[in-house]
N, C-alpha and C positions, 0 to 999 in steps of 0.2 A: 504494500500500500504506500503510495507518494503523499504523506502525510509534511510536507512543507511545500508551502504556495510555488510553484514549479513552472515556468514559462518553455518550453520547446518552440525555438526557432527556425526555422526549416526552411534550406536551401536545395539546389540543384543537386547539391552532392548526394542528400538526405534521400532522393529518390533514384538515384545513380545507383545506389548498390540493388535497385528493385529490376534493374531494365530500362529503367525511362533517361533518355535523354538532357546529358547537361546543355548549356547555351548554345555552344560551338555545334555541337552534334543535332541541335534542333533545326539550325539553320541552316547546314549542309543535307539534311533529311527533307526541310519544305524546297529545297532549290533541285533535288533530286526526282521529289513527288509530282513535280510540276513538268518539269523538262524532262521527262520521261519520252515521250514521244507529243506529235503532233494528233494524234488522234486521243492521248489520253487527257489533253488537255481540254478538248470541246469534249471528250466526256464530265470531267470536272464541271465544266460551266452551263451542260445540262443538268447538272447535278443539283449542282448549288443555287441556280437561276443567277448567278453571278457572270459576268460576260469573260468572256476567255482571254482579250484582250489586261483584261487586271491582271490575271494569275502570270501572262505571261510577264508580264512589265512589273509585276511583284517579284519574280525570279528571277528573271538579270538585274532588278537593281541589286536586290540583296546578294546577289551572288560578286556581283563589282564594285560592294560595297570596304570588301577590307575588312567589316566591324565582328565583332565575336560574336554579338546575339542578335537573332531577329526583331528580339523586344525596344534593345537599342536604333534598329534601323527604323522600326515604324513609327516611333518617336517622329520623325520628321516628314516622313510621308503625306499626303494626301487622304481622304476620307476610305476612297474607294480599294487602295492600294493596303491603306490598317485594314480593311473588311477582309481580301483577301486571304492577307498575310495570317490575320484570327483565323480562320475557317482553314488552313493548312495546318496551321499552328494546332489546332483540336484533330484534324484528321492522322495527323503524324503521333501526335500524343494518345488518341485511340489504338493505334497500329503495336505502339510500343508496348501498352499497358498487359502483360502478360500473367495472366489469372497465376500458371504457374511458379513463378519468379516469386510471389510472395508471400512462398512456404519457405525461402529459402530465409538459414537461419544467422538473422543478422541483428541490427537494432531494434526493426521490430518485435521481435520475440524476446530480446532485451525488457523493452516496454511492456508489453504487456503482462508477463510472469511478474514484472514490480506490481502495474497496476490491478492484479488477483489476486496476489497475496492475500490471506487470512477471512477471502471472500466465498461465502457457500451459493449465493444466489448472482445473478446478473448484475443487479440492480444495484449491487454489493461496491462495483466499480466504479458508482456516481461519488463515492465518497473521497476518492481519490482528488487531493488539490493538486489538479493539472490541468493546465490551460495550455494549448497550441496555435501557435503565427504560424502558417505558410506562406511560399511566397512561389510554389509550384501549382501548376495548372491540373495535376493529374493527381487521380481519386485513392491510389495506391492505395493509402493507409486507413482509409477508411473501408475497402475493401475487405483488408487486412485484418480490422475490426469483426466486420460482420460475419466473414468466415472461422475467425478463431472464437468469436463468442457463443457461435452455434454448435460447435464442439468444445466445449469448454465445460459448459454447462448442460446439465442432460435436460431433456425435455420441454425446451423452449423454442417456441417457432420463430422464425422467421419476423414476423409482427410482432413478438413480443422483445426482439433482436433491438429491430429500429424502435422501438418507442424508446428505449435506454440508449442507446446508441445515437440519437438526434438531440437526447440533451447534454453529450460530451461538447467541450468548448474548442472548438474547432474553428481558426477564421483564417479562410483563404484571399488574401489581402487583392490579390488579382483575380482572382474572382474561380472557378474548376470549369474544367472543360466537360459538361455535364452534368446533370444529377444522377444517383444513382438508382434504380428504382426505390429504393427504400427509403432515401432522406427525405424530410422534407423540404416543401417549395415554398415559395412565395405568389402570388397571384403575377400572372405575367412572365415568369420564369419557365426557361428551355422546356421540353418534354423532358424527361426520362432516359437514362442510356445505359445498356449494362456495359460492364466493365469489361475493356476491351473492345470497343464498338469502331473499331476503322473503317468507316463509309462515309464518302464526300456528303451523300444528302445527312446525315447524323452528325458530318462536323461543321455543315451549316448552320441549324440550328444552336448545338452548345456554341459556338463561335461567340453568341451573345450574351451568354456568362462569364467572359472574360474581358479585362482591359489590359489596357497597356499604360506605362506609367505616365505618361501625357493625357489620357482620359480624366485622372483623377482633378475633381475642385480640391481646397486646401482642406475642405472639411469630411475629406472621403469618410462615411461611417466604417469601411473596412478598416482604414488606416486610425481612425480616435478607438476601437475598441484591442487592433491590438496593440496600442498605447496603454489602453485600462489595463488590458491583460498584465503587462511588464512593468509596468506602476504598482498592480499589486502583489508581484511576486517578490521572494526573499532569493531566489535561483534562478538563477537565467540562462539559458544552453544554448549555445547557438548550432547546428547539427547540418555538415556541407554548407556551408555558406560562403559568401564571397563577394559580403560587404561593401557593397555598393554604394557610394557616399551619400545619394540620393534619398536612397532605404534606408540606412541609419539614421538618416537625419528626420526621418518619416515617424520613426518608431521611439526615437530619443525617450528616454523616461523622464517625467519632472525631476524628480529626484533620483541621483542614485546611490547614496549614502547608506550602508548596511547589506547590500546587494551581493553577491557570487555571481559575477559571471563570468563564465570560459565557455571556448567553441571552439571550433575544429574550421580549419581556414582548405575552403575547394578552389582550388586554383595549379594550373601546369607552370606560375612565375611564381619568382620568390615574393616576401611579404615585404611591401617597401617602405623604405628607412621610417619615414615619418607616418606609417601605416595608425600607430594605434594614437595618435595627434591628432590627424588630421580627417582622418575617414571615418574616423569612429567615433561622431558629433554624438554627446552626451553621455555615452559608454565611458572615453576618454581613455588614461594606460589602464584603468582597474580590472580590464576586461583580459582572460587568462588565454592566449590560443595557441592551439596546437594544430602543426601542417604534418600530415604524410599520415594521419591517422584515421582511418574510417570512422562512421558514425559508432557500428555495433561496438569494436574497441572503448572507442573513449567514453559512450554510456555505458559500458560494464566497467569502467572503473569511476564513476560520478553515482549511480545507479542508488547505493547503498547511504547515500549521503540526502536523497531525496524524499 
């Protein structure tokens, strides 16, 4: 049981060790998915009702762009080219999402054996003080969730999964590339998608549950509650992450006086000189990171302290 106010962080790395794609690998997968051939691309844009002309002029910029993530390129784009670029962006991340991959045993299995400790029932889990930032598009761990809670505990369906499992504190800051059948929605939100759904018309649709960081006003409600969330915690993990001066500065806590926090730094560069100064607006040096080491690693040794 995580019986101290606990914030999980969650970067590209975080779902890296699941199968899904970090930045680099997203953007070289939507420039690949598109420029496949000339006929799969007016199948794309019958798909999507999106015109063929986008996808393609979405794929050579970003491909002659130089930049490491597609999130960064759409930033400066045009309306129609970010519409695009989402709807590749969900379709690629559908493709990757592999049901299998997330038996395999890594931080999530970490997590969860903490958060069922001393638990006889489901429900048992709600007690658990853990709150979750993501800042990944893809459903993995909550996947993760409802596969391992239906074996976990005997005799609980499916329905009685999600009604505990939708009040875990979960905020995806950019919003997930789909619902899953089981979560709940909001009036207006995508249909439904099961996990693993790589189909252009399914990655139309979720396309709309996601932004990109030039979407957001200053008052994004994703971005003020997981501010709440790390405001109220005593522990702060940051899990694959790679610190984006943007996003730290998004997430800053009012205070951080009393605070623990260490993370694990996702990146193929080294961490640069004025890294924990300058990037890491309101965090500042107090914050502990470690590079070359997985998530499942470095939560089995924090784990016991949560």
């Amino acid at each position: 049981m995580i019986t101290q106010d606990t914030v999980l962080v969650l970067g590209a790395g975080a779902s890296k060790e699941y199968g899904l794609p970090t930045g680099l690998e997203l953007k070289d997968a939507v420039v690949n998915a598109v420029q496949a051939d000339t006929v799969r691309s007016k199948d794309i844009s019958k798909a999507t009702g999106v015109p063929e002309e986008n996808f393609k002029n979405m794929a050579q910029g970003l491909k002659g762009s130089s930049l490491a993530s597609i999130d960064e390129w759409l930033e400066r784009q045009p309306a129609e080219i970010v519409e695009a670029g989402k709807i590749c962006i969900c379709y690629v991340i559908g493709e990757q999402e592999k049901p299998d991959l997330i038996w395999h045993r890594k931080w999530y299995d970490t997590l969860w054996q903490r958060m069922t400790e001393g638990t006889k029932k489901l429900n048992g889990i709600l007690s658990n003080r853990l709150r979750i930032v993501t800042f990944n598009y893809d459903r993995s761990l909550e996947e993760f969730f409802m596969k391992s809670a239906k074996y976990t505990y005997p005799n609980v369906s499916e329905q009685q999964c999600a009604e505990v499992l939708n009040q875990l504190r979960i905020v995806h800051v950019y919003g997930q590339a789909g619902f899953l059948p089981w979560q709940t929605m909001k009036y207006g939100d995508p249909k439904r998608l099961y996990y693993g759904s790589g189909h252009w018309k399914e990655a139309a649709e979720s396309a709309k549950a996601i932004k990109i960081l030039s979407e957001f006003s200053s008052g994004s409600p994703e971005f003020e509650l997981a501010t709440d969330h790390i405001n109220r915690a005593n522990i702060v993990l940051f899990l694959g992450f790679g610190y984006h001066k943007e996003n730290m500065q998004r997430i800053k806590p009012s205070k951080l006086g009393g605070k623990f926090v260490a993370g694990t730094y996702f990146a193929k560069h080294s961490i640069p000189e004025k890294f924990t100064k300058g990037t890491l607006n309101g965090f500042g040096e107090d914050i502990k990171i470690t590079r070359d080491v997985d998530s499942g690693t470095f939560l089995q040794e924090v784990v016991n302290f949560i």
